[in-house]
PDB file as gemmi writes it, atoms N, CA and C in Angstrom:
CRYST1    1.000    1.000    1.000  90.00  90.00  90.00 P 1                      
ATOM      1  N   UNK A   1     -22.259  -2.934 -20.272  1.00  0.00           N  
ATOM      2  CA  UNK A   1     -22.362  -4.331 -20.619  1.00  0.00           C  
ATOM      3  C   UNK A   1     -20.983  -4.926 -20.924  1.00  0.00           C  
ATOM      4  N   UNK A   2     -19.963  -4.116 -21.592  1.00  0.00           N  
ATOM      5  CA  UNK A   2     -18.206  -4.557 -21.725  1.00  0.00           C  
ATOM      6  C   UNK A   2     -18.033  -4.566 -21.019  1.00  0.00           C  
ATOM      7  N   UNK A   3     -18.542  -3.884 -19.907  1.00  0.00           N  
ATOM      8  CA  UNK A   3     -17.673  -4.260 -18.387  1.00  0.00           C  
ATOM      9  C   UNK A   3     -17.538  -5.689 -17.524  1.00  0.00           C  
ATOM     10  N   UNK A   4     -19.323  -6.377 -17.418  1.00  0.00           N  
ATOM     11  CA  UNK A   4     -19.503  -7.562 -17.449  1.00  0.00           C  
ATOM     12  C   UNK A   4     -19.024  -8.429 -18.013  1.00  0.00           C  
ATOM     13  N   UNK A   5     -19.026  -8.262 -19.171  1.00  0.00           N  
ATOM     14  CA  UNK A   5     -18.340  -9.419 -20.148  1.00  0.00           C  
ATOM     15  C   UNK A   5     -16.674  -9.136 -19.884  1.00  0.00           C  
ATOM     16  N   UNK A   6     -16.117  -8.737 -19.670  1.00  0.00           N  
ATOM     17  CA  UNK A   6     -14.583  -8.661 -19.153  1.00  0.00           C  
ATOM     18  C   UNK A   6     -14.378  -9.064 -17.763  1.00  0.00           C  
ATOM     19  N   UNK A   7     -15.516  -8.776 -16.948  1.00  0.00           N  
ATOM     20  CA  UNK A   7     -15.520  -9.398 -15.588  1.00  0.00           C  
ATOM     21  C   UNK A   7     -15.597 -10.590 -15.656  1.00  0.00           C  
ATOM     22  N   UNK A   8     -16.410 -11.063 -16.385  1.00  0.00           N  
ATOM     23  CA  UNK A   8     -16.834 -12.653 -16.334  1.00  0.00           C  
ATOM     24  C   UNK A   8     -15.439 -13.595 -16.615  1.00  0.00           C  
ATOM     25  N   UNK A   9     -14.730 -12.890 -17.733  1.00  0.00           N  
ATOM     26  CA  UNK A   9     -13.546 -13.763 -18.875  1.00  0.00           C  
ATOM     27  C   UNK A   9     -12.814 -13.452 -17.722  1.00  0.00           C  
ATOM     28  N   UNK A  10     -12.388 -12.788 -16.811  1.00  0.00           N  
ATOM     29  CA  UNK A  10     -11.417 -12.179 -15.776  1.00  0.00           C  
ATOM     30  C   UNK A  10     -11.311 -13.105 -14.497  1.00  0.00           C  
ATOM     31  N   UNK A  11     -12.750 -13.540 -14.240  1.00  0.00           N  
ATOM     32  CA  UNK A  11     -12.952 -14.258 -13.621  1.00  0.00           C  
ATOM     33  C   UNK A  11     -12.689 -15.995 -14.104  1.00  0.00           C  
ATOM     34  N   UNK A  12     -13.336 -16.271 -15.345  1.00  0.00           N  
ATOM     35  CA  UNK A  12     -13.051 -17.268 -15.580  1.00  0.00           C  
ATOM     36  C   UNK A  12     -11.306 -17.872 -15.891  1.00  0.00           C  
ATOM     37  N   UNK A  13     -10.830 -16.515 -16.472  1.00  0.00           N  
ATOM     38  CA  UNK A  13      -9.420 -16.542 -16.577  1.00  0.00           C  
ATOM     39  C   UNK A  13      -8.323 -17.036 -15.449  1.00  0.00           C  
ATOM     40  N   UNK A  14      -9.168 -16.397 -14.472  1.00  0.00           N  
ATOM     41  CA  UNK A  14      -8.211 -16.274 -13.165  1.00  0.00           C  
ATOM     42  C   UNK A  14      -8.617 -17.821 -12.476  1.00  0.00           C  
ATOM     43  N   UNK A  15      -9.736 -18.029 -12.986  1.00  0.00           N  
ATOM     44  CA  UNK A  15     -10.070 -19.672 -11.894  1.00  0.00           C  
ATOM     45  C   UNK A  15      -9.220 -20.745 -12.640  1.00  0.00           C  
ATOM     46  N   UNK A  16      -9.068 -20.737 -13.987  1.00  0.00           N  
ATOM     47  CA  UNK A  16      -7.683 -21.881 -14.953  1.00  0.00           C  
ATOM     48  C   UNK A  16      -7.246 -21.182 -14.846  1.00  0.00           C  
ATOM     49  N   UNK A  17      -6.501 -19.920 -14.389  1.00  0.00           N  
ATOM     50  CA  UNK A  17      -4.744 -19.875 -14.028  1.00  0.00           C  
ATOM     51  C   UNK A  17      -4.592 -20.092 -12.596  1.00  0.00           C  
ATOM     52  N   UNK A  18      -5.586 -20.374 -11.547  1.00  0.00           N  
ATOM     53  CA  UNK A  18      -5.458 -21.092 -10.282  1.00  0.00           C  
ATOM     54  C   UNK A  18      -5.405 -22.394 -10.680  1.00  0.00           C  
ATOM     55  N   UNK A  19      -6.174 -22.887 -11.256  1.00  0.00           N  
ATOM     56  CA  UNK A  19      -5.953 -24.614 -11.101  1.00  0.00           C  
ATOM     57  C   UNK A  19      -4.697 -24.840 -11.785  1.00  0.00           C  
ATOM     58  N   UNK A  20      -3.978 -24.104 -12.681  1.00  0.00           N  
ATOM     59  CA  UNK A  20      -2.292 -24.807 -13.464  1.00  0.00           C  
ATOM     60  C   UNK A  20      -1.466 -24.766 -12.521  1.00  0.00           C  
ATOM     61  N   UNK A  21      -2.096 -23.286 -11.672  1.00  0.00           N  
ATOM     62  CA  UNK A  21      -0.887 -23.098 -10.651  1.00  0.00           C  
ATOM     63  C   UNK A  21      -0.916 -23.957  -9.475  1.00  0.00           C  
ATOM     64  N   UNK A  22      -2.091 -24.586  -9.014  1.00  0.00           N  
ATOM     65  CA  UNK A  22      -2.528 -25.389  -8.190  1.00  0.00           C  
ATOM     66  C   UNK A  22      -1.797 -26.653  -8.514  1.00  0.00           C  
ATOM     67  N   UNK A  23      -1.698 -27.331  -9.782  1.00  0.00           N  
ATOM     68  CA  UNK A  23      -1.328 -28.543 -10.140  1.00  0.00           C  
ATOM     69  C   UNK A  23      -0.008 -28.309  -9.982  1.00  0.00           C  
ATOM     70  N   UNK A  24       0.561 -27.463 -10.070  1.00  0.00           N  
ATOM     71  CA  UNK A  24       2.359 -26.796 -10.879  1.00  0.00           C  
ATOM     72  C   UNK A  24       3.007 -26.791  -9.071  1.00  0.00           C  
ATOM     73  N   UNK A  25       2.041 -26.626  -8.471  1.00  0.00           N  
ATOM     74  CA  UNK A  25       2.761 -26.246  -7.028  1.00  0.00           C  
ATOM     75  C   UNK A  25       2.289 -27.697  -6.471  1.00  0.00           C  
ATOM     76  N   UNK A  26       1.394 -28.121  -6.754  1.00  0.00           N  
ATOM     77  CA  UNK A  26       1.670 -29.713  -5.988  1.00  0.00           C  
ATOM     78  C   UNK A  26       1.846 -30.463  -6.443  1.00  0.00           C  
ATOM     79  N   UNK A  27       2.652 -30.743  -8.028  1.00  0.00           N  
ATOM     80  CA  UNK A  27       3.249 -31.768  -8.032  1.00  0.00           C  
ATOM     81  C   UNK A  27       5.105 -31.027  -8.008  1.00  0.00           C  
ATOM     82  N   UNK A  28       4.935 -30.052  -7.851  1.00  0.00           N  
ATOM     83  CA  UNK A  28       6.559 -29.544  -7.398  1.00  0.00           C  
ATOM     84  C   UNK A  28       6.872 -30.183  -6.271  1.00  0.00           C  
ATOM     85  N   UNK A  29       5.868 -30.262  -5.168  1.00  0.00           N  
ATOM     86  CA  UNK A  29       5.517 -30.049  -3.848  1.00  0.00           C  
ATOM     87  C   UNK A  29       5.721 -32.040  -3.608  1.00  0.00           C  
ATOM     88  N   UNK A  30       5.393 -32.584  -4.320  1.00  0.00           N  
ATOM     89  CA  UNK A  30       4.941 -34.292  -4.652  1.00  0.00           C  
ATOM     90  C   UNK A  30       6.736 -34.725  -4.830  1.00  0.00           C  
ATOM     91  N   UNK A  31       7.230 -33.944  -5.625  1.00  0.00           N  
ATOM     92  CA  UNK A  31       8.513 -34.150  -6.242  1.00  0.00           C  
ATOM     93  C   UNK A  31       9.562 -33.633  -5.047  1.00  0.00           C  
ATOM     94  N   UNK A  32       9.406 -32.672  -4.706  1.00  0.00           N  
ATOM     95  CA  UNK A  32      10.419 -32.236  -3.598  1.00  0.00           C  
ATOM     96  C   UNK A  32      10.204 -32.956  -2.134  1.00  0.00           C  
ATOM     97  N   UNK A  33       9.175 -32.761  -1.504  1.00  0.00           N  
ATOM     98  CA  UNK A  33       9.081 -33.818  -0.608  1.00  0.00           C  
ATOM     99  C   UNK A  33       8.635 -35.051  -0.090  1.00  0.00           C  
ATOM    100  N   UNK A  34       8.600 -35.472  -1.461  1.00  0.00           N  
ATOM    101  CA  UNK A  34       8.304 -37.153  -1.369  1.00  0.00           C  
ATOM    102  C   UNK A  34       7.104 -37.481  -0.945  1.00  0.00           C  
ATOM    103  N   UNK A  35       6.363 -36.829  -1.218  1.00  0.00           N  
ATOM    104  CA  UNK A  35       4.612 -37.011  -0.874  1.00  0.00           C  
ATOM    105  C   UNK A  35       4.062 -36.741   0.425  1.00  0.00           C  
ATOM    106  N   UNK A  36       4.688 -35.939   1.064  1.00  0.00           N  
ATOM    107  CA  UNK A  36       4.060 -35.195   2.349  1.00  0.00           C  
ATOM    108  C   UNK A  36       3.594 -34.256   1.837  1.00  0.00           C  
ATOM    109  N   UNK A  37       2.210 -33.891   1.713  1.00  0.00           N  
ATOM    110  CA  UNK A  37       1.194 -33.153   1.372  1.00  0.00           C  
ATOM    111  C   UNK A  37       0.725 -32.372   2.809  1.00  0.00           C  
ATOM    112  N   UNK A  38       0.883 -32.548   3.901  1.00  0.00           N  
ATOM    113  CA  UNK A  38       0.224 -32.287   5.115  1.00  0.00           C  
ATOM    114  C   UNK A  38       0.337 -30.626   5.019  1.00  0.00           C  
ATOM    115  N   UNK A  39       1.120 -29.841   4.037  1.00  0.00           N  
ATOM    116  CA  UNK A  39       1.094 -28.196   4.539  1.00  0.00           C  
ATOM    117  C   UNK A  39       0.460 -27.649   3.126  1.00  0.00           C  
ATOM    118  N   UNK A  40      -0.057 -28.243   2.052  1.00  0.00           N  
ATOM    119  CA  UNK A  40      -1.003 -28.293   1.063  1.00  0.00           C  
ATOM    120  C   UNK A  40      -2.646 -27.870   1.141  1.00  0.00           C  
ATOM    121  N   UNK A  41      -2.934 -27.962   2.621  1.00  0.00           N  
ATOM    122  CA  UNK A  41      -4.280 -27.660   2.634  1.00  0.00           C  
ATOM    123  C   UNK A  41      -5.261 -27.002   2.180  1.00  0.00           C  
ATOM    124  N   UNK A  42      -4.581 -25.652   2.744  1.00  0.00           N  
ATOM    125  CA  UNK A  42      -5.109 -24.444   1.884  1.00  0.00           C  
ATOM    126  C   UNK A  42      -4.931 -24.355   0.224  1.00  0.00           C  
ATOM    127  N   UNK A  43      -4.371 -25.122  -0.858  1.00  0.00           N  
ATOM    128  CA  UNK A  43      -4.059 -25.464  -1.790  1.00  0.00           C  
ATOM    129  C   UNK A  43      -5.154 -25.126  -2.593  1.00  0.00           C  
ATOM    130  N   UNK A  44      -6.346 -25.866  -2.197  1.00  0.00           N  
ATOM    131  CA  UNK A  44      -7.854 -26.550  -3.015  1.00  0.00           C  
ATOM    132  C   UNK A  44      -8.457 -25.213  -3.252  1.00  0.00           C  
ATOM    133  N   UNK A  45      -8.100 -23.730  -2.553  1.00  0.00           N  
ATOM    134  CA  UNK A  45      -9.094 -22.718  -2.687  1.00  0.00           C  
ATOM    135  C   UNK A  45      -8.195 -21.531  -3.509  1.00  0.00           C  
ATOM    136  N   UNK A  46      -6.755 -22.061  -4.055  1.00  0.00           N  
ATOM    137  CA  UNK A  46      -6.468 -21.824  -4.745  1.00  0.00           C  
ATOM    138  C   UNK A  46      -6.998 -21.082  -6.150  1.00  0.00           C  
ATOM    139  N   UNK A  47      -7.688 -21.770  -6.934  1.00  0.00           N  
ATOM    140  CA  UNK A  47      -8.675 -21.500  -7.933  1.00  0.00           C  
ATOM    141  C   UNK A  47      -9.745 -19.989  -7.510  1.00  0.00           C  
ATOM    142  N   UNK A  48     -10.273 -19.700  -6.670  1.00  0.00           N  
ATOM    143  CA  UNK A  48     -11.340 -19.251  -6.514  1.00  0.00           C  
ATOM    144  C   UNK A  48     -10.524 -17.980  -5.930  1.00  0.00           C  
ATOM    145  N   UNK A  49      -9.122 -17.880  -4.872  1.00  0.00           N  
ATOM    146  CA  UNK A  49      -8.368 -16.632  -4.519  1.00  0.00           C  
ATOM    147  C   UNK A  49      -7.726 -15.936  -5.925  1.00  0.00           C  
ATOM    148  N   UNK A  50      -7.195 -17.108  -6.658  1.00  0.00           N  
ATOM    149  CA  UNK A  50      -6.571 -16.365  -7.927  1.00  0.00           C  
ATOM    150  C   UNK A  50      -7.994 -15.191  -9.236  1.00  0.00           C  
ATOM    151  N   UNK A  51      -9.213 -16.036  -9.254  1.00  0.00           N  
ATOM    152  CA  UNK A  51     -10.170 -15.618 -10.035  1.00  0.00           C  
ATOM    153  C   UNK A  51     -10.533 -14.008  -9.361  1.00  0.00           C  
ATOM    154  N   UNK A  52     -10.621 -13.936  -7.927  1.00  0.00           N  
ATOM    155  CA  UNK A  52     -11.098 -13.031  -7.589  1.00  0.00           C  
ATOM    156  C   UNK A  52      -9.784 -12.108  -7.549  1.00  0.00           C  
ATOM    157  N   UNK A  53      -8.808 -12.461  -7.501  1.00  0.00           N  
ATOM    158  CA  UNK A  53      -7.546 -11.787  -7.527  1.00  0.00           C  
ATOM    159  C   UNK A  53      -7.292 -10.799  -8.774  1.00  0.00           C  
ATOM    160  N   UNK A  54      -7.786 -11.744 -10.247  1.00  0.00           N  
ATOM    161  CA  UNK A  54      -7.668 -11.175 -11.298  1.00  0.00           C  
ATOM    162  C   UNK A  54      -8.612  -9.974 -12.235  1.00  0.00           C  
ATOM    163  N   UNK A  55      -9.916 -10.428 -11.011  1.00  0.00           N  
ATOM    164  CA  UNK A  55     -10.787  -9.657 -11.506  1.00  0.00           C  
ATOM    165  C   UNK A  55     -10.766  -8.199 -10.622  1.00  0.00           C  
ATOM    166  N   UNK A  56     -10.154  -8.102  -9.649  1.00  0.00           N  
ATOM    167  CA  UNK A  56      -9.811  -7.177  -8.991  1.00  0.00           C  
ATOM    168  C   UNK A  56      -8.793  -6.406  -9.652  1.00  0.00           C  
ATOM    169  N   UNK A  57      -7.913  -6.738 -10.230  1.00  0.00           N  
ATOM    170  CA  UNK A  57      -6.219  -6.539 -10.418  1.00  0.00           C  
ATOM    171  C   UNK A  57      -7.537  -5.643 -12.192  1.00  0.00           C  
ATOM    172  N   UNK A  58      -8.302  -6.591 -12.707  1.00  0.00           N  
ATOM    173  CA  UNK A  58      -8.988  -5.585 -14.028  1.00  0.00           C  
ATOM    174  C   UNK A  58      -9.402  -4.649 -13.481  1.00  0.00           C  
ATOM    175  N   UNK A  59     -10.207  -4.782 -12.365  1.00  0.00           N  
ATOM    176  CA  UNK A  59     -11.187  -3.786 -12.591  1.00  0.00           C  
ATOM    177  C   UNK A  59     -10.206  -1.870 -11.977  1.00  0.00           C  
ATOM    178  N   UNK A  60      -9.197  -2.591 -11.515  1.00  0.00           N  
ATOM    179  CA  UNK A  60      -8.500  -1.112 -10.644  1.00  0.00           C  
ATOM    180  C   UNK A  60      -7.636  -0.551 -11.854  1.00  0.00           C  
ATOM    181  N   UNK A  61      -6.939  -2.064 -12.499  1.00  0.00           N  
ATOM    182  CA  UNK A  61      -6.483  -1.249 -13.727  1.00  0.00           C  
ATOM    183  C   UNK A  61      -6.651  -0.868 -14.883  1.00  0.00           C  
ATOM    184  N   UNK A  62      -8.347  -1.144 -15.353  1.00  0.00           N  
ATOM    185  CA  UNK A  62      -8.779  -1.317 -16.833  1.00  0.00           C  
ATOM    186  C   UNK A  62      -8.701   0.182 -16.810  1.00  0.00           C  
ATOM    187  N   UNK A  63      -8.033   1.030 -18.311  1.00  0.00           N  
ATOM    188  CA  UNK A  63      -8.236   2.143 -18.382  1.00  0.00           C  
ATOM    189  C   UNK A  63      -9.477   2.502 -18.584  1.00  0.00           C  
ATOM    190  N   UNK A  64     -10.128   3.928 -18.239  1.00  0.00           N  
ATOM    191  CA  UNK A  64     -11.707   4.502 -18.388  1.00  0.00           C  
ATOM    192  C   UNK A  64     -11.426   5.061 -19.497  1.00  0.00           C  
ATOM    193  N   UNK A  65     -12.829   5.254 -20.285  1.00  0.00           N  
ATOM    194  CA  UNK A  65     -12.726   6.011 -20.888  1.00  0.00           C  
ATOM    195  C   UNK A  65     -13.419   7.502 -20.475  1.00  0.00           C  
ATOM    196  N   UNK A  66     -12.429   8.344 -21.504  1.00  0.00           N  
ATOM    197  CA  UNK A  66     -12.249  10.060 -20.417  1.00  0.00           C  
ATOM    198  C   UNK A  66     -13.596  10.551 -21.075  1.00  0.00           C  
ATOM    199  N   UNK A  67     -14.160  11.152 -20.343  1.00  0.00           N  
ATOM    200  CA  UNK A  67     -15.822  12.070 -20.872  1.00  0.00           C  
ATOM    201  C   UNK A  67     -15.514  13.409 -21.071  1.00  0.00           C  
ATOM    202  N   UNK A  68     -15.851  13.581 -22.434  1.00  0.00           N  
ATOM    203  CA  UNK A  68     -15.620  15.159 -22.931  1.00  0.00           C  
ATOM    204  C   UNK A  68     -16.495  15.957 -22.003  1.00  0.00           C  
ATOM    205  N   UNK A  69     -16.495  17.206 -22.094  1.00  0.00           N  
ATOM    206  CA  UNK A  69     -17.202  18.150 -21.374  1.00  0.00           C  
ATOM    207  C   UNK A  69     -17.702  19.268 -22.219  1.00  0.00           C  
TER     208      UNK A  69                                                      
END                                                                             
């Protein structure tokens, strides 16, 4: 059941650290080239690559715990 509940926050974690980074890269993007947005596209799915990114990046590195024998 800790596992879920760390998946979930992992996930939710990772979808607001896509959207800051989403905003952070297009208004860099607004500022540097004067509002040509045309190579931004892929931008919007931002949110949803980073969430699944982070919950991946937990689940390979959350330490286990070791089972006596």
């Amino acid at each position: 059941m800790r596992s879920l509940a760390v998946l979930v926050m992992a996930l939710f974690g990772g979808f607001a650290g896509g959207i800051v980074l989403n905003a952070v890269i297009a208004i860099t993007s607004h500022m540097v080239f004067g509002g040509d947005e045309d190579g931004l596209k892929g931008l919007k799915y931002l949110p949803f690559v980073t969430s699944a990114w982070y919950a991946a990046t937990l689940m390979i590195w959350r330490p286990r715990p070791e089972f006596e024998q």
